[in-house]
C-alpha positions as CSV (number, residue, x, y, z in Angstrom):
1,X,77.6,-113.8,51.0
2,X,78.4,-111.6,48.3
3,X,75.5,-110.9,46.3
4,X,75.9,-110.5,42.4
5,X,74.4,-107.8,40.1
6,X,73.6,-106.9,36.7
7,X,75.8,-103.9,35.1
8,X,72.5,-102.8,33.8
9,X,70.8,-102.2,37.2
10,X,70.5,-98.5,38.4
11,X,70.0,-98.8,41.7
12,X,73.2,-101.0,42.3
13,X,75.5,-98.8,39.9
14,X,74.7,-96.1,42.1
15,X,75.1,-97.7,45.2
16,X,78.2,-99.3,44.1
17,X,79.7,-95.6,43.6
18,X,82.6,-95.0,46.1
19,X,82.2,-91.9,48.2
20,X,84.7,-89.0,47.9
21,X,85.7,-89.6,51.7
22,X,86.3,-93.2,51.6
23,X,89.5,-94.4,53.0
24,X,90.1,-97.1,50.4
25,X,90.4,-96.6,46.4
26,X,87.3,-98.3,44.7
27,X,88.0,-100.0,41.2
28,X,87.3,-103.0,38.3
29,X,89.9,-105.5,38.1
30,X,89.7,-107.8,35.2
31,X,90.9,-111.1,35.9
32,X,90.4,-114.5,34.4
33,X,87.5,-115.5,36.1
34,X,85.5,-112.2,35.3
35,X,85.5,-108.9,35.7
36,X,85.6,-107.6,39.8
37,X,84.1,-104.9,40.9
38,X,84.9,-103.0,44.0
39,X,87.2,-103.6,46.3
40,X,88.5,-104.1,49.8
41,X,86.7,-106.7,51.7
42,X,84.1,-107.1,49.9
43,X,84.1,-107.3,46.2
44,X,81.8,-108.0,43.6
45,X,82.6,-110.8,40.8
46,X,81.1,-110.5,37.6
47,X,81.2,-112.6,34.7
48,X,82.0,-110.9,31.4
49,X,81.8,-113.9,28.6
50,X,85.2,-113.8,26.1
51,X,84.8,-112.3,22.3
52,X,83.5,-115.1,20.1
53,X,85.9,-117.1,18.4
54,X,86.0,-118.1,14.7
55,X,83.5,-120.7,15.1
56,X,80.6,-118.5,16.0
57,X,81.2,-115.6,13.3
58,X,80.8,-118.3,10.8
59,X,77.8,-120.0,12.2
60,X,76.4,-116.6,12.5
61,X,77.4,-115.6,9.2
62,X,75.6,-118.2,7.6
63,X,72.7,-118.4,9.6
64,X,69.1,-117.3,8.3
65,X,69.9,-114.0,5.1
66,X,73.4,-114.0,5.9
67,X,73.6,-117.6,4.6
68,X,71.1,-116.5,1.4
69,X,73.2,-113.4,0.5
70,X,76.4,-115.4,0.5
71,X,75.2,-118.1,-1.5
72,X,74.2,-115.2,-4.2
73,X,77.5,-114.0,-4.0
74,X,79.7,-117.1,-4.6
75,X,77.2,-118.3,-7.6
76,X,77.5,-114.7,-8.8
77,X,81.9,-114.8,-8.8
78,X,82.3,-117.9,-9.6
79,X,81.0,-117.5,-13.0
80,X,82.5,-114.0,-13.4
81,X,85.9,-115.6,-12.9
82,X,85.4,-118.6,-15.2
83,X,84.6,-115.8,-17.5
84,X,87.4,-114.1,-16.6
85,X,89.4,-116.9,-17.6
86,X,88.1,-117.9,-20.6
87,X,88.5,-114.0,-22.2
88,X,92.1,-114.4,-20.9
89,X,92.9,-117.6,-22.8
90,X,91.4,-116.5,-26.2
91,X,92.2,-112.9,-26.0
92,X,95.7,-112.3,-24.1
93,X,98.4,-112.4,-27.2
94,X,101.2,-115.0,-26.8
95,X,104.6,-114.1,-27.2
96,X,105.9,-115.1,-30.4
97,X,106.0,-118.5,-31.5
98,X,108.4,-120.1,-34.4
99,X,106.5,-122.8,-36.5
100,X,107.6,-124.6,-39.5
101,X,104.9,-125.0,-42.0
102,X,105.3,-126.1,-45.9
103,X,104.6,-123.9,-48.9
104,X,102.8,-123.7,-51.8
105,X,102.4,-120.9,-54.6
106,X,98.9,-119.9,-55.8
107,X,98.5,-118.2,-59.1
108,X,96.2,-115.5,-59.8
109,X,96.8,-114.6,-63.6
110,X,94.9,-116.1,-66.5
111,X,97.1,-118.9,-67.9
112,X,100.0,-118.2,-65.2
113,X,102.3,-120.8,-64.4
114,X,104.9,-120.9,-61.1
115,X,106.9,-123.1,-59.5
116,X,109.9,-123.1,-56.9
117,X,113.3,-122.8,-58.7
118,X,115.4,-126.2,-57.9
119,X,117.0,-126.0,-54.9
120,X,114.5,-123.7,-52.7
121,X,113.3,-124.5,-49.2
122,X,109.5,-126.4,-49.5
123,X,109.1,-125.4,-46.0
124,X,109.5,-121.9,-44.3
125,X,110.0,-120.8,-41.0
126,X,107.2,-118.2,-39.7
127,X,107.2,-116.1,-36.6
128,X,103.8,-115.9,-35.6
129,X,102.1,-114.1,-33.0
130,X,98.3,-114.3,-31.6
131,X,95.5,-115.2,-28.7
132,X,97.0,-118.5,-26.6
133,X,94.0,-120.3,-27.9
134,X,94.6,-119.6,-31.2
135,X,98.0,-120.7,-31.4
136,X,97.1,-124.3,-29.5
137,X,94.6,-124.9,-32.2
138,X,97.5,-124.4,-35.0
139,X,99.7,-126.9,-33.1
140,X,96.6,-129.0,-32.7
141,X,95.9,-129.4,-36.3
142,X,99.8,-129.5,-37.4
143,X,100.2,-132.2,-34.8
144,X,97.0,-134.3,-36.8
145,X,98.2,-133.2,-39.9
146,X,95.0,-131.5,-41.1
147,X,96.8,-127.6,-41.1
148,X,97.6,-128.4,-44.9
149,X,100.3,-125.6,-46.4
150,X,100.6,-122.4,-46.1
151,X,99.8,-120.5,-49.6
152,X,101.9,-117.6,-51.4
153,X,99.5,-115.5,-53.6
154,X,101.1,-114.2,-56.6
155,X,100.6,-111.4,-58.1
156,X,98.9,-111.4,-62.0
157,X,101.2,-109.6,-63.5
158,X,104.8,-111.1,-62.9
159,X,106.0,-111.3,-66.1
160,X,107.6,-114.6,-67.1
161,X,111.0,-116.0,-66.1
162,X,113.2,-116.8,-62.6
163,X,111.7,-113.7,-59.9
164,X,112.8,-113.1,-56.5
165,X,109.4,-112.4,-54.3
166,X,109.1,-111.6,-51.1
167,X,107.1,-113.8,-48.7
168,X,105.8,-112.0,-46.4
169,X,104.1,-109.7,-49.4
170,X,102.4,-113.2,-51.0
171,X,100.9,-114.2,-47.7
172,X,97.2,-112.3,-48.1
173,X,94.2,-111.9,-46.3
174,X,93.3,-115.5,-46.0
175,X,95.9,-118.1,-45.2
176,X,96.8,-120.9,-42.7
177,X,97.5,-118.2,-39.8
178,X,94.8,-114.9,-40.7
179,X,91.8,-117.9,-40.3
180,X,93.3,-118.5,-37.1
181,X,93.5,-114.4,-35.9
182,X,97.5,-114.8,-35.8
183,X,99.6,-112.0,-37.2
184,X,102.9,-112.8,-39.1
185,X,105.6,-111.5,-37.8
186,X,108.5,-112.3,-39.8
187,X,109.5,-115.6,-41.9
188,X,112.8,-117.5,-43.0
189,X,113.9,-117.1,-45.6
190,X,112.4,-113.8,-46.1
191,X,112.5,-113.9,-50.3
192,X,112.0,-117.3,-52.7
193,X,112.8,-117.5,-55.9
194,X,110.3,-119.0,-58.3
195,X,109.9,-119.9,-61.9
196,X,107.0,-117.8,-63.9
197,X,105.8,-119.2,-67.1
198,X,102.4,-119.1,-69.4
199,X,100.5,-121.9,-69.6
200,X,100.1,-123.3,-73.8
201,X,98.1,-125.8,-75.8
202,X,99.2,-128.1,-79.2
203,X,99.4,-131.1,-80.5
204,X,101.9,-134.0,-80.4
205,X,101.8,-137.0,-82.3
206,X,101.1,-140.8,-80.9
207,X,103.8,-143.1,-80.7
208,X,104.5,-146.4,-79.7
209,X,107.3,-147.0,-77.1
210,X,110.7,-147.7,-78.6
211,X,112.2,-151.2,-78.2
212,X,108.4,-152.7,-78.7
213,X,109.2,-155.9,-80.8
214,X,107.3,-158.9,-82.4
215,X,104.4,-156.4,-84.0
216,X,104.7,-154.8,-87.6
217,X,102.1,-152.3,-87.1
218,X,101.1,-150.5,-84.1
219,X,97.9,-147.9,-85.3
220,X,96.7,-145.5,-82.4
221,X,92.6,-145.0,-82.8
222,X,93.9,-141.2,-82.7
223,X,97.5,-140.0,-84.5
224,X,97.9,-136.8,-82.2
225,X,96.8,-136.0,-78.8
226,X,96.7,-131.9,-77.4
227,X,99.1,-131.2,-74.5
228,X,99.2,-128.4,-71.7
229,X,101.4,-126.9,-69.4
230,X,104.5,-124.1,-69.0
231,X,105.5,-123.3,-72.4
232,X,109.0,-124.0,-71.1
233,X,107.9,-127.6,-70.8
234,X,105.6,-127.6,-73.9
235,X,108.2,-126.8,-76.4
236,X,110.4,-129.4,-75.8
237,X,108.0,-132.3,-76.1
238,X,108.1,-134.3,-79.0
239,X,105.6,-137.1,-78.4
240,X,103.0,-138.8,-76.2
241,X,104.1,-142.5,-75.9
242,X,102.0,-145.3,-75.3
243,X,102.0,-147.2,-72.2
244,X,101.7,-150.6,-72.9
245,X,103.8,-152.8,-70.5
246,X,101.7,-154.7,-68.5
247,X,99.3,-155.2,-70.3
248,X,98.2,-159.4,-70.7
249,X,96.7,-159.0,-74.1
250,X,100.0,-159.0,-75.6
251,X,101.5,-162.3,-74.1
252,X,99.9,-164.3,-77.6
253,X,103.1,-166.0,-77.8
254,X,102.9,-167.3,-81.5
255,X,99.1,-165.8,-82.3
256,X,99.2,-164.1,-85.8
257,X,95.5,-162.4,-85.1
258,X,95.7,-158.9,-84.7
259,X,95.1,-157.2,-81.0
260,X,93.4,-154.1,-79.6
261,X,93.7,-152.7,-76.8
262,X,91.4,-150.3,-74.7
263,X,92.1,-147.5,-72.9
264,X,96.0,-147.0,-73.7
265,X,97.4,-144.1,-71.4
266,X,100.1,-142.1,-72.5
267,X,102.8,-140.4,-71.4
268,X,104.6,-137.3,-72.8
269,X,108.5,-138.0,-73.5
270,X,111.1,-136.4,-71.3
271,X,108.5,-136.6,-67.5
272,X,107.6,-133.4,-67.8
273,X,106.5,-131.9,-63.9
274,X,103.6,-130.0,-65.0
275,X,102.2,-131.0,-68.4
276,X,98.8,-132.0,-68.9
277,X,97.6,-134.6,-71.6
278,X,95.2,-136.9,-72.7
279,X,95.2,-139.5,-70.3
280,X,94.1,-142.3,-72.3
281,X,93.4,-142.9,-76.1
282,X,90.2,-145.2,-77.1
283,X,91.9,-148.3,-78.9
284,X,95.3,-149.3,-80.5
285,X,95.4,-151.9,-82.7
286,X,98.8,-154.2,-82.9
287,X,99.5,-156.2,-85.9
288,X,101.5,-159.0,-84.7
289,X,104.8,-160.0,-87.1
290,X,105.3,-163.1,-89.1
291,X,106.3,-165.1,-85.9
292,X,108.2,-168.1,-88.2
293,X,111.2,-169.4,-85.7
294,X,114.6,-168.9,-86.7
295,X,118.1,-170.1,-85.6
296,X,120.7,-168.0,-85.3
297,X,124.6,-168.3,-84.3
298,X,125.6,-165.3,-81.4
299,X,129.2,-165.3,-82.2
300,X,130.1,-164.2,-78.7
301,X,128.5,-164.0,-75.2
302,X,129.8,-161.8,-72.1
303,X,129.9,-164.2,-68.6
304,X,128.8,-161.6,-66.0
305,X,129.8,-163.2,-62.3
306,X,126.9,-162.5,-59.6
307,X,127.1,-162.9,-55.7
308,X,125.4,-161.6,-52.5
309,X,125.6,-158.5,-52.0
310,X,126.8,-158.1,-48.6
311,X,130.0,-159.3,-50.3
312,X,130.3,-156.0,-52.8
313,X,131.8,-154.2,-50.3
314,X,134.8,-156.3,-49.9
315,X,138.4,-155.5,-50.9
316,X,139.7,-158.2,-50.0
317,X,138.6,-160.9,-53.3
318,X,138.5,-161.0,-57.1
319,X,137.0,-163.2,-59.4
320,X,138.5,-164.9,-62.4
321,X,136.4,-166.3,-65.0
322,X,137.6,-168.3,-68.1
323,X,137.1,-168.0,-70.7
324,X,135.3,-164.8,-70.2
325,X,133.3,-164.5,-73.4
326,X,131.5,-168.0,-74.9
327,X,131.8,-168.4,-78.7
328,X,129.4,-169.9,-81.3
329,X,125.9,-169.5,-78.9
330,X,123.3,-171.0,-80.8
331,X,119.6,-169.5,-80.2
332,X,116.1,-169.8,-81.8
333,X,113.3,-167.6,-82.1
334,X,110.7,-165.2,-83.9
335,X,112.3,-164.4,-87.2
336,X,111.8,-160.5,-85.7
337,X,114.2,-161.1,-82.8
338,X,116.1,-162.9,-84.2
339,X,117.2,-160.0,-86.5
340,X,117.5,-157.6,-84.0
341,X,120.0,-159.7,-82.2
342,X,122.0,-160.5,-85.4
343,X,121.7,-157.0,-86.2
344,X,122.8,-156.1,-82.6
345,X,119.8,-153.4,-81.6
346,X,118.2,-155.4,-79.4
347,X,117.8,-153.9,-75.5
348,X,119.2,-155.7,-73.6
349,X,121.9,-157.9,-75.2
350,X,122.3,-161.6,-74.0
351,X,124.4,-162.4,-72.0
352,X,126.0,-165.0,-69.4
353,X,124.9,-165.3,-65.7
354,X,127.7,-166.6,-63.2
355,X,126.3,-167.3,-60.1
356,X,128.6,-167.7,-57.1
357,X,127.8,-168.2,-53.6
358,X,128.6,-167.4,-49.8
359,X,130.7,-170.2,-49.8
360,X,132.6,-169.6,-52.5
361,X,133.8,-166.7,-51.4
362,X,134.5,-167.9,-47.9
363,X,136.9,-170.7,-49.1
364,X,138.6,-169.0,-51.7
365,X,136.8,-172.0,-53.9
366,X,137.5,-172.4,-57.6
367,X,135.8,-174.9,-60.0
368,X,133.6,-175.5,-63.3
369,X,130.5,-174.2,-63.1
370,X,127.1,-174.2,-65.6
371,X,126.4,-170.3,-66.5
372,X,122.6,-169.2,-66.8
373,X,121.9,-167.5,-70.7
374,X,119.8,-164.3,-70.1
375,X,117.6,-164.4,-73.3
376,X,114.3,-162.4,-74.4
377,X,111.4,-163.6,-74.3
378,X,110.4,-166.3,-77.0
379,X,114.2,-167.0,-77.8
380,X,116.1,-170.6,-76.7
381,X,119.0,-172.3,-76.1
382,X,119.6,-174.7,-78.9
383,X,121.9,-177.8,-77.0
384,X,123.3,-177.9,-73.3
385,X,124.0,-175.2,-70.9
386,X,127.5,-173.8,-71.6
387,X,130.2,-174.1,-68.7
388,X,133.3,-171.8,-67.5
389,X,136.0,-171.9,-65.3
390,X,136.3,-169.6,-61.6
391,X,138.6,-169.0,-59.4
392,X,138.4,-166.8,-56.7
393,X,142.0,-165.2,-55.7
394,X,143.2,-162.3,-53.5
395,X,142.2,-159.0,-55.0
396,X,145.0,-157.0,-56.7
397,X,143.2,-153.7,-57.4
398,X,141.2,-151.1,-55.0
399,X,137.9,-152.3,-56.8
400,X,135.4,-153.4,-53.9
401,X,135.4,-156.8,-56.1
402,X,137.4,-157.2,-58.9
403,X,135.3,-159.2,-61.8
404,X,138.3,-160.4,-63.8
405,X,137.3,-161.9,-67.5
């Protein structure tokens, strides 16, 4: 029997070495069982074990400091690439971005005054460019609504009237996108115009509103209030008129003891946009009319016929009404109104109320009907309700609904 030996032992590597007069060629062969040594009758097998596989370099390489040294590494990268990441997000500049944010123009003279001229854009179109970050915190806020407006700083010294300004120039150092590290890079429209005006103080008198009836006297604690605003605006306002609809203290129907009121607001004539007054006045003090009833002959009312309105937009019907005036209306009342409707000031006039219906219009109906008197307030009917004729026919005339008196 063979015998097997160690590749390490001297002896047998020298005895193993094939003399230089041998008849036969000594050699290794490596086959699958091991590596063979010699050869001819008698060779020597020898196993040799494979290269490890996968398995074992990573058993080894986590065994004992090889397992310590790559735990220091991975807590070591890990934290270097979420760094990494993080200086990426905030730091690497986003291409540009288009975002449509509203507008607002802040003055910076003393007693300056600017607005948009009619018919200018509110909102503007920027082209912005910043950090990733950045940019998703702008979107978050305009999504929640909390960006607010993007301000247009202008200069003290435009001089007053319509300017053309360029908004890029207006933005400034702090705005909407600078908080946010985000550079402007262009804006539509590039130029605004804008109204430039200087802000003025004076006086205007007190008034009560016009069409107030049943009072002889209406006597503001104050006779003249101080407005402010564009002197544009300023200039053409003649009064501050009371407000004083509403208001329950004045439904005394028939009481002849004078009222005040508290805390009237006021409001100067013509809306102004942008002028500042008074808001209130102490007291006003109303000195109610001789409220003795009077009768009183209208010598002609106006029938007005009413209907749903889905049915205004038909071409198809008119509406004849007879007769279309009613004679001779007899009324009562406070001797005041009363003379304003003989007189024919009063706002609004009486008049008629037709009311037709769905059906009527459906059938083509026609018929005697009661009409409803539209009268102010403290003024009656004296006798019945007055009646007309209708008839509703085909419509001759391009008129959604012709009304025919």
């Amino acid at each position: 029997m063979n015998e097997r030996t160690s590749p390490t032992d001297p002896g047998t590597q020298s005895s193993m070495k094939p003399s230089m007069g041998s008849s036969a060629a000594v050699g290794n062969v490596a086959t699958k069982e091991g590596l063979v040594e010699g050869s001819g009758d008698s060779p020597v097998r020898r196993f040799v074990a494979p290269p490890p596989g996968v398995g074992s370099r990573i058993r080894r390489r986590f065994a004992g400091e090889n397992w310590r040294a790559t735990g220091v590494n991975i807590l070591i990268t890990i934290p270097l690439a979420l760094l990494v990441w993080f200086w990426a997000y905030n730091e690497l500049i986003e291409p540009s971005t288009l975002l449509d944010r509203p507008v607002e123009l802040r003055v910076t003279g003393e007693g300056q005054f600017a607005k948009l001229t009619p018919g200018e854009p509110t909102s503007l179109r920027f082209d912005v460019r910043g950090p990733k970050a950045s940019i998703d915190r702008l979107r978050d806020r305009i999504a929640k609504n909390v960006a607010g407006p993007v301000y247009l700083s202008l200069p003290a010294d435009l001089p007053p009237g319509t300017q053309r300004v360029p908004v890029l120039e207006l933005l400034g150092g702090a705005n909407l996108f600078a908080d946010l590290r985000l550079s402007v890079q262009g804006v539509t429209p590039s130029t605004l115009n804008i109204e430039v005006d200087q802000i003025v103080e004076r006086d205007v008198r007190v008034e009560a509103p016009i069409g107030l009836t049943g009072f002889k006297s209406v006597v503001p604690s104050v006779a003249n209030v101080r407005v402010r605003g564009p002197r544009g605006q300023v200039d053409r306002i003649e009064r501050a008129v009371m407000q004083l609809d509403g208001r329950p203290e004045l439904d005394r129907v028939g009481s002849t003891e004078p009222i005040e009121l508290q805390a009237v607001s006021l409001m100067p004539t013509g809306e102004p946009d942008a002028v500042w007054v008074e808001n209130t006045i102490p007291r006003v003090k109303l000195e109610p009319t001789d409220t003795t009833e009077l009768r009183y002959v209208i010598p002609s009312v106006v029938v007005y016929g009413s209907m749903p309105g889905s049915f205004l937009e038909e071409r198809s019907t008119r509406v004849i009404i007879t007769p279309p005036t009613l004679a001779n209306v007899e009324v009562t009342g406070p001797a005041t109104v009363i003379a304003q409707i003989r007189d024919g000031t009063l706002e609004p006039f009486p008049e008629a109320d037709l009311r037709l219906t769905r059906e009527d219009i459906e059938t083509m109906s026609s018929g005697t009907r009661t009409v409803r008197l539209l009268l102010p307030p403290g003024v009656s009917l004296v006798g019945p309700q007055p009646t007309v004729r209708f008839e509703i026919a085909p419509a001759t005339s391009v008129t959604p609904l012709d009304i025919v008196p």
